[in-house]
N, C-alpha and C positions, 0 to 999 in steps of 0.2 A: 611750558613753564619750567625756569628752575629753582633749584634753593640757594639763590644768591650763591651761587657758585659755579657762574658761565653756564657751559653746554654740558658741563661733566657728571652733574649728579641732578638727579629730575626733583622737581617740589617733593616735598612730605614724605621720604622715606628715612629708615630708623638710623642720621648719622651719629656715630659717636666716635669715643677713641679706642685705639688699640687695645688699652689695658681692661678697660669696661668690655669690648668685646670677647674675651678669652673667659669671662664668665659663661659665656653659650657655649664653651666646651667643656661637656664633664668628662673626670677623672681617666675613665680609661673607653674613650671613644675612638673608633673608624674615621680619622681625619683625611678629606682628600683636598690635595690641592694642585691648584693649577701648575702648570710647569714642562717646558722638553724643551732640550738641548740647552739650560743654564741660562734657562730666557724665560719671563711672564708668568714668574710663583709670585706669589704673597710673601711679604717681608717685614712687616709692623707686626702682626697677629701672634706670627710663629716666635719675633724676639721677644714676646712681652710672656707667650707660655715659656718660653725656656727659663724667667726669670719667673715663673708661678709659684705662690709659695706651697700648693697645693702637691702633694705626691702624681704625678700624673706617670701614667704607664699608657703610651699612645700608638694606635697603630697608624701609621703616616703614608698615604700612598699618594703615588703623583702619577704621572703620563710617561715623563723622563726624568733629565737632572734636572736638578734645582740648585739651587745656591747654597750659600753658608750659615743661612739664615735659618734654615730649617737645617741641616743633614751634619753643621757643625754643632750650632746652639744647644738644640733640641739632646742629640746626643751626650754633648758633653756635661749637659743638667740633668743626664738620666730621667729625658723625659719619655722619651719615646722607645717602647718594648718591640716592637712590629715594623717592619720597612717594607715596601715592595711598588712598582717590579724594578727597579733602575735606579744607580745613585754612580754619582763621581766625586766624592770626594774622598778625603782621606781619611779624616775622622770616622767617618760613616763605615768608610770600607774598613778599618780597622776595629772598630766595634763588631760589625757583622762575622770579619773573622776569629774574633775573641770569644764569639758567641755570644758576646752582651747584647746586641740587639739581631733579632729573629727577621732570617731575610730569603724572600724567595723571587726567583723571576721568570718572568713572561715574555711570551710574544705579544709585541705591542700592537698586532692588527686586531686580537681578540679581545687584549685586556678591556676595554672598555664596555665591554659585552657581561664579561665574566665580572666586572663591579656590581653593573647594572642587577645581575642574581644573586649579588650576595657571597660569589666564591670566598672571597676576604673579607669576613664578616658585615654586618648587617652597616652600612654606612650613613655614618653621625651626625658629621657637617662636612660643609664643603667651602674652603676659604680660597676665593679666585679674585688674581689681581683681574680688573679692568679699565680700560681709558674711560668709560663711562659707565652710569648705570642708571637703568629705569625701574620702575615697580611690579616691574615683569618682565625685563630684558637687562640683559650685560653686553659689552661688548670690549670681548677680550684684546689685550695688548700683546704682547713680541710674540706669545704662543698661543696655539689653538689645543694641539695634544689632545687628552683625553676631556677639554675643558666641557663639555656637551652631555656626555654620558654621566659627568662626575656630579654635574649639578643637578641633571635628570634625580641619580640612583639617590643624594644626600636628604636627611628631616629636613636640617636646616641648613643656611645658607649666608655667609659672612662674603660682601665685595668690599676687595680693596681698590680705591680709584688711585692711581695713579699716574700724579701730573707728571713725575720725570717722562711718557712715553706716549707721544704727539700721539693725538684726537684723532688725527687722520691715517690711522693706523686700519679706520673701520673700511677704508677705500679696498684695502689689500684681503680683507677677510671674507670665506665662502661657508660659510655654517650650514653644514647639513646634518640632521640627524635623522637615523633608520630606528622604526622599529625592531623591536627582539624577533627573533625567532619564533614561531614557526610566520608569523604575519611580516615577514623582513621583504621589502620590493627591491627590485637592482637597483643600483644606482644609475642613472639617467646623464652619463656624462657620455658624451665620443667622444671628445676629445680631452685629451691631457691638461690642456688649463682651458676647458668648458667651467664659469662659475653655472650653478644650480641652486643655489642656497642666498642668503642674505650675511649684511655683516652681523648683529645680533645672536646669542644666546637666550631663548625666552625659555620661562618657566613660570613654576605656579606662585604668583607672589608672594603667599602664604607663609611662603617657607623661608622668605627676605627677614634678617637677622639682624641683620647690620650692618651698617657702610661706614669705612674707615677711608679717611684721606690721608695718601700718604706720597712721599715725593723721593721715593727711595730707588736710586738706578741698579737695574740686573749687575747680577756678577757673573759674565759671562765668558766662555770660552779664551783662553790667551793661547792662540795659535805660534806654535815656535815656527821662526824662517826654515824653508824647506829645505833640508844639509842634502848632500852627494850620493847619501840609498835613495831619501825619497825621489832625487832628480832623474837615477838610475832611472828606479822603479815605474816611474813616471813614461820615459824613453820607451822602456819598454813595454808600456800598457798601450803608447800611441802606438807604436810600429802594428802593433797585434789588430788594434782596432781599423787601422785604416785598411790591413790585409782583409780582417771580416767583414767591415762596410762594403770593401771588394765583390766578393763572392758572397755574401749572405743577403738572400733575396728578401728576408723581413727588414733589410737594414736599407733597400733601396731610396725610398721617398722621405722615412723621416728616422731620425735615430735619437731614441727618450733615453735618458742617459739616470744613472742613480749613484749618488756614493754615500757611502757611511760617515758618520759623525767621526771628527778628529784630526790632529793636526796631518796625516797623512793622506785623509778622505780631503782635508782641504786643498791640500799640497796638489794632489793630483785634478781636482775642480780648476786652479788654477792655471794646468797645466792645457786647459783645452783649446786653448788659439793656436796651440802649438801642431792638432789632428786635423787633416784633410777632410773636411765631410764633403767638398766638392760642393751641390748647389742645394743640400739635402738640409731640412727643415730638421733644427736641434734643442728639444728641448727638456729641463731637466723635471723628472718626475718621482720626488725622494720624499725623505720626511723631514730634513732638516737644509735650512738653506744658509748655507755657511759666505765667511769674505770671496774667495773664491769663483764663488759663481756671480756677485757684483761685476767683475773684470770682465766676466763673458758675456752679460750682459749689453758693457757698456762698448766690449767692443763690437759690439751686434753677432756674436757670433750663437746668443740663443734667441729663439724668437719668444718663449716663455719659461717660468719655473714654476712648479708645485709643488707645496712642502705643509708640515703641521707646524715647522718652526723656524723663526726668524734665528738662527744660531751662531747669532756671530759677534767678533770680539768688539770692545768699546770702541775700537778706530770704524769696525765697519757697520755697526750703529750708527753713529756722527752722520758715517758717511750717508749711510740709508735715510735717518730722517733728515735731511738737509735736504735731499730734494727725493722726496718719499711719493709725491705727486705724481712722479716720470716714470720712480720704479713700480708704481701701484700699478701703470698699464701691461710690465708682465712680468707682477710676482703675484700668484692666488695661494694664501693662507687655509687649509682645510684642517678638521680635526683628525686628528689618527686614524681612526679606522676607517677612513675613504683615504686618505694620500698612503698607508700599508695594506690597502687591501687586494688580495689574492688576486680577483678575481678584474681589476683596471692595471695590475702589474701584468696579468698576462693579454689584458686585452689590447694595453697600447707597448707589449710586445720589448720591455723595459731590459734594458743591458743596466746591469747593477756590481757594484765595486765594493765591495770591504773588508772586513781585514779582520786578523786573528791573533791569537797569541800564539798560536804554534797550527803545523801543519802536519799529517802524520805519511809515510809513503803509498796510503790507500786512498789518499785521497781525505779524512775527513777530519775535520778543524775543530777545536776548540777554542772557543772565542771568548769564555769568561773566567777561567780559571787558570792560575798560576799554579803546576807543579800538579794540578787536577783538583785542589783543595783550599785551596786561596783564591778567594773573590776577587776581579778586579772590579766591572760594573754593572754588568748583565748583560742576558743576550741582545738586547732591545728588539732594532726593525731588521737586523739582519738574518734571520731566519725568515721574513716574511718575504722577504727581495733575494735568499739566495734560491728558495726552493720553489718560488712563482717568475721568476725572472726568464726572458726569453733565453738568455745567457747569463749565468752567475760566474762573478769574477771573485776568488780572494786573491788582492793582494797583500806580501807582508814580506817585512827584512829578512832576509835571511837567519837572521843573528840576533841575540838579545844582549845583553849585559856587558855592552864593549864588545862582542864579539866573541866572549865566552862561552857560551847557551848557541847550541842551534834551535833555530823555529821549525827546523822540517827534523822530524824525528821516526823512530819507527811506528811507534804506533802513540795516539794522544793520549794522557793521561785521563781524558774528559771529553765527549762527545757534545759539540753541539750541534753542528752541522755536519751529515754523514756524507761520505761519496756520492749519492744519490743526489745532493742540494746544489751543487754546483758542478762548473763543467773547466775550469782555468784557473789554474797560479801563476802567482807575475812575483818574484824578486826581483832582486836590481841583477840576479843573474841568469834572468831568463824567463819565456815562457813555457809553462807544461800547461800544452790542451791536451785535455784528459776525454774528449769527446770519443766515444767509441773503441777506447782502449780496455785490453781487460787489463784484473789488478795486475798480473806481469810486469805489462807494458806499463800502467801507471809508477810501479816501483822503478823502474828506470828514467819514466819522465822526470820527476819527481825526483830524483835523486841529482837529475842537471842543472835542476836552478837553486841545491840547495850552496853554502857556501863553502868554495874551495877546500877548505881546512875541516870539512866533515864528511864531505862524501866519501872517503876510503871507510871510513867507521859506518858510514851508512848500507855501503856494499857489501862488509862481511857483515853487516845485521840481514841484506837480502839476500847474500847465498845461503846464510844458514836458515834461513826460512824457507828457500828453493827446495832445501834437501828432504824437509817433511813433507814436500808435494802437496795436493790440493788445490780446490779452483780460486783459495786466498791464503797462499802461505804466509806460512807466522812463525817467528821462534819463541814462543813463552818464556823459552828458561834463558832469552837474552835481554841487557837489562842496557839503557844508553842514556847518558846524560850530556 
């Protein structure tokens, strides 16, 4: 049965509108919402609170990015006191560095664990867009993300249906959720796109608030054309890759490939008709499935992908639901903490790609701070894929700011990822495999791919660190910009 409204919304649940809905959120509640990679949040709920005439002070957590709808509105009506763990936009990120809105982040394989207890206060409602919903089931649209855990941990529970984002969305989606800890069973996958789950989100009907129908399209990812570092960069990730497909015996039979979110993670996705894999079974096993890996697809060169999020810009939307049918047979949709989890990143033996704001001569990267005290968007999934990963790859430009700013510096102003997390850097000037080098030899890898016009300045930062000896020289009292 439905309520006179096709297949999308079941008989007899509580529909109303946007603006009636925002009543089931009080004043200074734990809001989560669905959302990762600027794909499948809720967009009617969140614009009618930022126009609330109510003083609200909110704390707002999501999976990933989300749109403008929450991370611009909500901010700019000083609605929202609390953020976490992930944002991309600019407002957002400028508020968080102003101090006006309180922001902290996570590894996105646990967050949804640490909802579920309450780390981030006790959580209020939970507003998830879906292509459909029943009186005990959702079923989510572009993103999975934290969408499972979020509706688990929330009292109540606001669905948004949303027609812009075809029905048959539920074909590509693999819903599995684990018990907490200490009762937590493995997960039951071998292989990399094994579905195990159903397309559906269930839960206690109880907790059903309210359905809002809404027809409002993501505001997603706008991928810039790939310019001449990333091409470089690129070049040189395949040369690297096809020498270790060579000689790396985990890389014989099948090679599960991961990149990071962004126009470079995409750039390089793009680039993989370009790698020999020879007759070797290639599939991708990440948490965001960007335009890029459509091409590979379609030129047959993956036999599947797995991601928690469909992440990709309005052309490559279009392009996906237009024939969503074809790509349903091998694209699987899972929620975050099975497509970031530890322990399938190291079992299907995962080579993972992404990238940083700067690189230090030790070896270990910081990926979310500008200057070590400016926010860019958080760590997200790549702490989970560089330090589980068979092989962690960062790559990143050389150069920042025109070319002013080196990205390989002496030491990072901000640790996110330590030498310990990964094992290669790739600029457009080179590869440093850091495998089984000590720091010495890292400072001189490390120093070859960084960009012509800084390695001298980088060398007299490594003699003078030579000269205080130790098993990791440093010069404290030398300072490099």
């Amino acid at each position: 049965m439905t309520n006179g409204r096709d297949d999308r919304i079941a008989d007899g649940l509580p529909v109303t509108d946007a603006a009636t809905a925002t009543d089931i959120v009080d004043p200074g509640d734990v809001v989560l919402v669905s959302g990762f990679g600027g794909v499948g949040y809720p967009k009617r709920v969140p614009e009618e609170l930022a126009q609330d005439d109510r003083d609200l002070s909110l704390t707002v957590i999501s999976g990933g990015g989300v749109g403008g709808e929450i991370d611009d509105a909500l901010v700019e009506a000083d609605q929202m006191a609390r953020r976490f763990p992930f944002q991309t936009r600019a407002v957002s990120r400028a508020a968080i560095n102003a101090g006006d809105v309180a922001f902290h982040d996570r590894h996105i394989s646990r967050f949804g664990d640490e909802v579920r207890l309450g780390d981030f206060g006790d959580p209020d409602v939970a507003i998830i867009e879906a292509v459909a919903a029943g009186k005990d089931w959702l079923i989510p649209s572009t993103s999975i993300g934290h969408t499972p855990s979020f509706v688990a941990a929330a009292d109540r529970l606001i669905i948004e249906v949303n027609r812009q984002q075809p029905r048959v969305l539920e074909h590509i989606h693999d819903v599995y959720q684990r018990d907490l800890p200490p009762n937590r069973e493995p997960i039951p996958i071998e292989g990399p796109v094994d579905r195990i789950g159903s397309a559906a989100v269930t839960f206690d009907g109880e907790k059903l608030a309210a359905v809002v129908e809404t027809e409002h399209p993501d505001d997603p990812y706008d991928f810039r054309e790939p310019n001449v570092v990333d091409t470089a960069i690129a070049d040189n990730l395949r040369r690297f890759l096809e020498a270790e497909i060579g000689r790396n015996p985990t890389l014989q039979d099948a090679v599960n490939l991961q990149f990071g979110v962004g126009s470079l993670g995409n750039a390089l996705m793009g680039e993989l008709s370009e790698i020999n894999f020879g007759d070797r079974e290639v599939v991708y096993f990440g948490e965001v499935f960007q335009d890029g890996l459509l091409d590979a697809i379609d030129d047959g060169l993956l036999s599947g992908a797995s991601a928690a999020s469909l992440a990709l810009s309005v052309e490559g939307q279009e392009r996906l639901f237009e024939d969503i049918e074809r790509y349903a047979e091998d694209i699987v949709l899972r929620p975050a903490d099975v497509s970031n989890n530890p322990a399938l990143i190291d079992q299907f033996g995962v080579v993972g790609v992404n990238s940083a704001v700067d690189v230090d001569l030790y070896g270990n990267a910081n990926a979310t701070h500008i200057g070590g005290t400016r926010m860019v968007n958080g760590i997200g999934g790549g702490g989970d894929f560089n330090r589980n990963c068979r092989l962690g790859i960062i790559s990143v430009p050389s150069t920042a700011s025109g070319g002013d700013i080196s990205r390989i510096v002496p030491t990072v102003p901000h640790v996110d990822h330590t030498e310990h997390d990964h094992s290669v850097i790739v600029t457009e000037h080179g590869v440093a495999d850091l495998r089984g080098l000590c720091p010495t030899e890292r400072m001189d890898a490390i120093i070859d791919v960084a960009h012509p016009d800084f390695r001298a300045d980088l060398r007299t930062y490594s003699d003078r660190a030579l000269e205080g000896g130790g098993h990791v020289p440093m010069s404290t009292d030398s300072e490099f910009r």
